[in-house]
C-alpha positions as CSV (number, residue, x, y, z in Angstrom):
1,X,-10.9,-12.2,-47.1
2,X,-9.8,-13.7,-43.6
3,X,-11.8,-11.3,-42.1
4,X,-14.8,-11.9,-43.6
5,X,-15.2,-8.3,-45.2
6,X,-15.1,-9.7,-48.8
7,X,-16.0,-12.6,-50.4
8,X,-15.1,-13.5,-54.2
9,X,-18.0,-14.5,-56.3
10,X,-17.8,-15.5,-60.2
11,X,-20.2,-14.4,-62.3
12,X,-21.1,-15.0,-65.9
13,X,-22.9,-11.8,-66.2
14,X,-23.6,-8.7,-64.1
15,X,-26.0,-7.0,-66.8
16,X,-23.4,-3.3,-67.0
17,X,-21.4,-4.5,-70.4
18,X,-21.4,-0.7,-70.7
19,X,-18.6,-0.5,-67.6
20,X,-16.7,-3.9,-68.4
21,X,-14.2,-5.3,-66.8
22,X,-16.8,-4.8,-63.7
23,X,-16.7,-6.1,-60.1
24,X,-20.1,-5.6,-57.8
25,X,-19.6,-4.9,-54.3
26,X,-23.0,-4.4,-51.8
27,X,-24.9,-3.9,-55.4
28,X,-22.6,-0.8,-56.5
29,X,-21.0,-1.8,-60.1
30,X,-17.7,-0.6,-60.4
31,X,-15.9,-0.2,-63.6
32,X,-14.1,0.1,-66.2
33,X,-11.6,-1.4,-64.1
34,X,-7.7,-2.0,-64.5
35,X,-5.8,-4.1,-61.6
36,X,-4.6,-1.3,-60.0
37,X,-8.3,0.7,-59.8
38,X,-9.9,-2.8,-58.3
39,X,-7.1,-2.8,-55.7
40,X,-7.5,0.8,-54.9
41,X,-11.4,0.3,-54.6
42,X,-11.0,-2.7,-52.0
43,X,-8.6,-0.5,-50.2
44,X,-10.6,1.8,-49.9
45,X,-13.8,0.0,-48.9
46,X,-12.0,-2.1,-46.3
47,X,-10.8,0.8,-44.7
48,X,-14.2,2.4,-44.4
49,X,-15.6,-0.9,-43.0
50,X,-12.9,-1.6,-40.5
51,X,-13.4,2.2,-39.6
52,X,-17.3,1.4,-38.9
53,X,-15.9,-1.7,-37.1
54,X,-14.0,0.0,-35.0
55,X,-16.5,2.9,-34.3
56,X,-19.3,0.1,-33.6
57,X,-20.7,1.1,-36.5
58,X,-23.0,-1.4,-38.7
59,X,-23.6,-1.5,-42.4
């Protein structure tokens, strides 16, 4: 992002087949995802982290 909360990585393989279509964020595997359930988790995430932000809060 901008910001510099998120960056985008590719990757051929995050070992969690199990949970596929995954995404990784700080080491948490999150899956199965749809569009809509990977937009709700970055939502959410960069609300908590510019909440942290604002509080002077690091991660």
């Amino acid at each position: 992002s901008s910001d510099g909360i998120f960056t985008l990585n590719e990757a051929a393989c995050l070992g969690c087949c199990s949970l596929a279509p995954v995404m990784m964020i700080n080491g948490r595997a999150y899956g199965p995802l749809t569009p809509d359930k990977a937009r709700q988790i970055i939502r959410e995430i960069y609300t908590l982290e510019q909440q942290k932000e604002r509080e002077g809060v690091l991660a």
